[in-house]
Backbone as CSV, one residue per row, in Angstrom:
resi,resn,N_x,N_y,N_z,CA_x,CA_y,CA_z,C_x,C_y,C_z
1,UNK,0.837,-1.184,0.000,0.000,0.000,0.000,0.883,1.249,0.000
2,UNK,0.599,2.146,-0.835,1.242,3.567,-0.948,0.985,4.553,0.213
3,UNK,1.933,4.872,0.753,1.759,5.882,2.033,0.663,7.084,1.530
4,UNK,-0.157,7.943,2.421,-0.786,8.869,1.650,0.113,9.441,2.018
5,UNK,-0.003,11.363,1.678,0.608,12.427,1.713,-0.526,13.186,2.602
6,UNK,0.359,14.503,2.829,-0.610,15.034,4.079,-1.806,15.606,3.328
7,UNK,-3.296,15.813,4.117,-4.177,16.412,3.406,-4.686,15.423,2.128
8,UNK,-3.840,14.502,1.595,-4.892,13.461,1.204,-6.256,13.070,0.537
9,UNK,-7.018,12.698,-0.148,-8.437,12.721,0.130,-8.236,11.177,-0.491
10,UNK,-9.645,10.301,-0.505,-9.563,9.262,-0.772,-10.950,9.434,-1.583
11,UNK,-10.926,9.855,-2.707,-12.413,10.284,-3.637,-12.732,8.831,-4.460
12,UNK,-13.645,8.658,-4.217,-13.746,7.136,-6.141,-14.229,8.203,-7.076
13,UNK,-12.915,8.302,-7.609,-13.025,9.661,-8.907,-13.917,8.549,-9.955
14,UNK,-13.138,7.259,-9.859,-14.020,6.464,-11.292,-13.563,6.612,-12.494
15,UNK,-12.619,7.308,-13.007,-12.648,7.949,-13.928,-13.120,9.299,-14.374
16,UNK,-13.316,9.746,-13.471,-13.447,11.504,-13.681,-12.572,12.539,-13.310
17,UNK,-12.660,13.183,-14.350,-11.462,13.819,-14.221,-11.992,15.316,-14.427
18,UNK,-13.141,15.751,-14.181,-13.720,17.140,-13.668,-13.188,18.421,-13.299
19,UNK,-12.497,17.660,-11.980,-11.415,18.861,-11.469,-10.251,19.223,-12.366
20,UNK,-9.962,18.101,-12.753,-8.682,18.287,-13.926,-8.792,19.496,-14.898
21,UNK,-10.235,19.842,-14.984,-10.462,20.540,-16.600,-11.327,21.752,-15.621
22,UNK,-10.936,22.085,-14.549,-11.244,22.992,-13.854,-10.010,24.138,-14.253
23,UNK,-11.105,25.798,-14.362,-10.024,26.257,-14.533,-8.718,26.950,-14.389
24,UNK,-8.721,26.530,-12.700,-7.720,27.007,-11.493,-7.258,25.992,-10.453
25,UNK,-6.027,25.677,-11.452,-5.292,24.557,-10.401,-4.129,25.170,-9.193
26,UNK,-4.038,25.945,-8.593,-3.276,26.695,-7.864,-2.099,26.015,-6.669
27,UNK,-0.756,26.431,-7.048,-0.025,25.177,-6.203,0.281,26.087,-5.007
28,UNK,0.895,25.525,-3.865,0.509,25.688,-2.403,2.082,25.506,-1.729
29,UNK,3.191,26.017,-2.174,4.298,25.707,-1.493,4.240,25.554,-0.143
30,UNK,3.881,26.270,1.121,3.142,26.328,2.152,2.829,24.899,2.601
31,UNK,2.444,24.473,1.456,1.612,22.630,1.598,2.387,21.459,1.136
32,UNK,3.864,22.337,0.999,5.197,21.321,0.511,5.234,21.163,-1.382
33,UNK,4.678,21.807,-1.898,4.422,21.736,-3.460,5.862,22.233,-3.714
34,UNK,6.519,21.636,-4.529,8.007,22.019,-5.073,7.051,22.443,-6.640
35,UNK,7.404,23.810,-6.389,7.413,24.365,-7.556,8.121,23.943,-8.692
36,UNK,8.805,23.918,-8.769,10.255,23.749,-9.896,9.895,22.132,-10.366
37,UNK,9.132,21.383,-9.643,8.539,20.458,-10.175,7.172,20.625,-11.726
38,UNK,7.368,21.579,-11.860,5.856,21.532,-12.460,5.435,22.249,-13.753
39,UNK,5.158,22.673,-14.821,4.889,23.565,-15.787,3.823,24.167,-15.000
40,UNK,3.830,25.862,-14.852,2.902,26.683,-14.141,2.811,27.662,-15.181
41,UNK,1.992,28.632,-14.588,1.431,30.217,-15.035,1.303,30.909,-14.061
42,UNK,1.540,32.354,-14.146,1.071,32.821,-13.580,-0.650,33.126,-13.492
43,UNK,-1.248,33.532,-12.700,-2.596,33.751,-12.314,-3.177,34.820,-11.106
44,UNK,-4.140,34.830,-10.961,-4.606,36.264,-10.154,-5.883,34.498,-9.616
45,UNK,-5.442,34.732,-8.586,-6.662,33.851,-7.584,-7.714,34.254,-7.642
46,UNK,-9.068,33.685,-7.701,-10.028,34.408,-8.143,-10.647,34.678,-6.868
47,UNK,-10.740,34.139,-5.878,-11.287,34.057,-4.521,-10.472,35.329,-3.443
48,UNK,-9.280,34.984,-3.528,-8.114,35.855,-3.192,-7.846,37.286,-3.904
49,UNK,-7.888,37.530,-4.998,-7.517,38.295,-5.958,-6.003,38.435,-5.916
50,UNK,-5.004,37.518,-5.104,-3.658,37.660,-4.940,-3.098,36.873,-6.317
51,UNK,-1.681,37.270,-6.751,-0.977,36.805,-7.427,-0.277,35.065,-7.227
52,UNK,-0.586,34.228,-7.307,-0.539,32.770,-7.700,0.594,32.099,-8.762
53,UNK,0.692,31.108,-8.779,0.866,29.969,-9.789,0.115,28.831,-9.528
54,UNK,-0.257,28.402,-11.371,-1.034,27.529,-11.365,-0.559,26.541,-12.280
55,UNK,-1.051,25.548,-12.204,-0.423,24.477,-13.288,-0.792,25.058,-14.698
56,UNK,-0.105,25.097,-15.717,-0.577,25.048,-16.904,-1.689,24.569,-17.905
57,UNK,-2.236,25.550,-18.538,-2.998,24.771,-19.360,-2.968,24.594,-20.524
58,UNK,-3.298,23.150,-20.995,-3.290,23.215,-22.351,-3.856,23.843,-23.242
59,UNK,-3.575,24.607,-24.546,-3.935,25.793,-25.167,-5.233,25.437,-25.709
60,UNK,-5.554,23.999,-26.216,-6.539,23.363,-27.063,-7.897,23.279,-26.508
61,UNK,-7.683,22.702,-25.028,-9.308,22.343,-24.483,-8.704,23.003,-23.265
62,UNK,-8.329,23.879,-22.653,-7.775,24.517,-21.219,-7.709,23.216,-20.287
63,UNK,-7.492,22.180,-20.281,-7.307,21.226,-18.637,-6.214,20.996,-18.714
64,UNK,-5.706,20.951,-17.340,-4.589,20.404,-16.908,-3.310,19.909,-17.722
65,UNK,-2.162,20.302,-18.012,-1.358,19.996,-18.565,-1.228,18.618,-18.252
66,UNK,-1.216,18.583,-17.508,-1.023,16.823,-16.889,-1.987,16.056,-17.245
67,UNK,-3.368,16.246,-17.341,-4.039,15.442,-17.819,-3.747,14.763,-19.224
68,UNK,-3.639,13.060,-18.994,-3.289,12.511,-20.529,-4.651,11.962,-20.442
69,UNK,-4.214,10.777,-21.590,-5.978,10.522,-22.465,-6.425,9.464,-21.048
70,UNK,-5.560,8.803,-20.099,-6.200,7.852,-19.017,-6.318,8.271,-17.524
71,UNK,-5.817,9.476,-17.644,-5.845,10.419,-16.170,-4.630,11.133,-16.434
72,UNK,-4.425,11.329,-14.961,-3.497,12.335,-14.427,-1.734,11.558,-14.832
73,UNK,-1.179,12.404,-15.319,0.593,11.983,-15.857,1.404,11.969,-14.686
74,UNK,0.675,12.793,-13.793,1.941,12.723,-12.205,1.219,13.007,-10.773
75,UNK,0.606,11.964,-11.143,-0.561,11.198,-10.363,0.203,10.959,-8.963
76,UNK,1.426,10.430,-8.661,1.942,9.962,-7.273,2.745,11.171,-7.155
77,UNK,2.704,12.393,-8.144,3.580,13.812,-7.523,2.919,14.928,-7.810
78,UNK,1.310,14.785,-7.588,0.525,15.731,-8.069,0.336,16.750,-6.698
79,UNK,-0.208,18.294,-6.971,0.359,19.276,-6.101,-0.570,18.754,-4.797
80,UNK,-0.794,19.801,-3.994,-1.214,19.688,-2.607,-2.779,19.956,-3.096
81,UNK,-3.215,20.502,-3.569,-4.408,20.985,-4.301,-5.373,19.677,-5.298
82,UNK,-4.356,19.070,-5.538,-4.899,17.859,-6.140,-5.447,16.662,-5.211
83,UNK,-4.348,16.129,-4.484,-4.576,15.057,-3.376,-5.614,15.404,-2.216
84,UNK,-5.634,17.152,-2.087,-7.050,17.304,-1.098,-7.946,17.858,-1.403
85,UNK,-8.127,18.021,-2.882,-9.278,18.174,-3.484,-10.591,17.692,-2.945
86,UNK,-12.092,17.755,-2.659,-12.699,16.630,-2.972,-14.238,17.332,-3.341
87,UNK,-14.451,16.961,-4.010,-15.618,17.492,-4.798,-17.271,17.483,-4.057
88,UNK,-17.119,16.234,-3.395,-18.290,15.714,-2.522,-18.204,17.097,-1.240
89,UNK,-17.306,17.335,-0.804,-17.197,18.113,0.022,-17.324,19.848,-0.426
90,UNK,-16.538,20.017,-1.411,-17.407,21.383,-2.131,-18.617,21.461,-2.035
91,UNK,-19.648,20.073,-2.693,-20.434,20.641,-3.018,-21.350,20.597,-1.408
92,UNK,-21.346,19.929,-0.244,-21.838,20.205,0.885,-21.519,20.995,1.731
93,UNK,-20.530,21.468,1.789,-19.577,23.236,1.989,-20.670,24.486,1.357
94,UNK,-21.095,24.069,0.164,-21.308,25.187,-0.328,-22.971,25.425,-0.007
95,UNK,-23.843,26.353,0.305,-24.690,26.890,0.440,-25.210,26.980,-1.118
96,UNK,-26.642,27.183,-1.101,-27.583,27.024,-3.648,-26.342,28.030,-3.858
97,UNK,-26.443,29.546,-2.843,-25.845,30.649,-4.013,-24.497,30.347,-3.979
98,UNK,-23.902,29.513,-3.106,-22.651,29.328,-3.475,-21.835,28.331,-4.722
99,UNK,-23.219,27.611,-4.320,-23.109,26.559,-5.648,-23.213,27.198,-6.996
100,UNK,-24.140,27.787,-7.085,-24.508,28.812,-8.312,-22.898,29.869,-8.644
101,UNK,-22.848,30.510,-7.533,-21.562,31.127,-7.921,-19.894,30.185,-8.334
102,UNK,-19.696,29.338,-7.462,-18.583,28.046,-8.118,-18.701,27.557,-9.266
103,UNK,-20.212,27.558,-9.749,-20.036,26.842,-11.183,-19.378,27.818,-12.089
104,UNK,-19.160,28.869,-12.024,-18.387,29.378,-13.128,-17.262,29.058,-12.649
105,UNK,-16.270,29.260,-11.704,-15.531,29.337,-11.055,-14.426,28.004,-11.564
106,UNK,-15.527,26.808,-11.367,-14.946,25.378,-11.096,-15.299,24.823,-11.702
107,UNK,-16.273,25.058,-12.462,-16.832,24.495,-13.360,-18.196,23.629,-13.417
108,UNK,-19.477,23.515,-13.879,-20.486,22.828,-13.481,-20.126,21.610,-13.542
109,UNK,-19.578,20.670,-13.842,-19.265,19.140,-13.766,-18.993,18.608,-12.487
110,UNK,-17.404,19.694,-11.834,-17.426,19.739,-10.681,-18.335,19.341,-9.722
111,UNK,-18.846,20.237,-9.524,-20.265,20.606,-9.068,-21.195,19.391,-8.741
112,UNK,-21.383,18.942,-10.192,-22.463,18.105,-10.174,-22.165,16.792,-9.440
113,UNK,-20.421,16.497,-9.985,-19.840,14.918,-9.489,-19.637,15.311,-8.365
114,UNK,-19.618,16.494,-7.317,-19.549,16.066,-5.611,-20.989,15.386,-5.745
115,UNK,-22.100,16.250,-5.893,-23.131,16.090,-5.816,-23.885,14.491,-5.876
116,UNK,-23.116,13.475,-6.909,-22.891,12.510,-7.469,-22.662,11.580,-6.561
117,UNK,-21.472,11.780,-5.878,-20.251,10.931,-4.754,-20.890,11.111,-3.652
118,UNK,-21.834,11.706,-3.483,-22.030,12.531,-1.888,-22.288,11.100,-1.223
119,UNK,-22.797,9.747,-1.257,-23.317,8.421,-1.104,-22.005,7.786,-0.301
120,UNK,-21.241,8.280,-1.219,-19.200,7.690,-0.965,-18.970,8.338,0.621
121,UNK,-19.244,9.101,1.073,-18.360,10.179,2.328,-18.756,9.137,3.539
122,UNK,-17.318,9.270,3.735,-17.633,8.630,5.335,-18.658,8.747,6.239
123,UNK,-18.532,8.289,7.025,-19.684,8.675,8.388,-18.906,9.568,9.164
124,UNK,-17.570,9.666,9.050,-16.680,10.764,10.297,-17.367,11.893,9.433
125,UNK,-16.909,11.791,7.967,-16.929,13.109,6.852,-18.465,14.047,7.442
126,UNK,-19.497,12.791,7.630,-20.927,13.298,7.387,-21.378,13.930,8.551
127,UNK,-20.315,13.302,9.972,-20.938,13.745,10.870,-19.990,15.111,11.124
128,UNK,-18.992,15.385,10.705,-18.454,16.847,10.658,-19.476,17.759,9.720
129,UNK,-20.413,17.676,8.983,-21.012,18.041,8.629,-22.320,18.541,9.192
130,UNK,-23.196,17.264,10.249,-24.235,17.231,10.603,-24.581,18.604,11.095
């Protein structure tokens, strides 16, 4: 079994790759992200309005540079932002107007696949929620 990394999430993506083609992947040195690992951009945080780097995107369909045709290319060295992603949890975090406002943000797919997974979340997950 592969050690996790800190922050972690354990999603059954399934094959979705949603977040991937989201259009703010933002890395987190702070959260141990080696920059110099990575093709980035600069970016303006949209939440923050602070100055960022983000993973690159591809010019053709904007997702993830890393995304190849079967997932993620650096899947066991993907940033801090990736591994604690979790979509199920966005979307029960978020309040309708917040949901409404993220879908531009993150994209409606996003969105929809927490919405999707929500069945998957632990019982610790659900009762931090209750």
């Amino acid at each position: 079994m592969i050690p996790r990394k800190q922050g972690e999430r354990d999603v059954p993506c399934n094959g979705c790759t949603a977040c991937c083609r989201a259009e703010f992947i933002q890395l987190h040195p702070e959260c141990g992200d080696d920059v110099s690992k990575y093709i980035t951009e600069p970016a303006i945080n949209p939440f923050t309005h602070e100055p960022v780097l983000m993973l690159k995107h591809k010019p053709n369909n904007g997702s993830c540079i890393y995304l190849g045709e079967t997932g993620c290319t650096i899947h066991a060295e993907r940033p801090y932002i990736c591994r604690s992603f979790d979509c199920r949890l966005l979307f029960l975090r978020a309040t309708a107007k917040e949901q409404r406002e993220r879908k531009g943000k993150l994209g409606e797919k996003v969105m929809e696949e927490g919405r999707k997974r929500l069945h998957t979340l632990s019982a610790a997950d659900l009762k931090a929620f209750g």
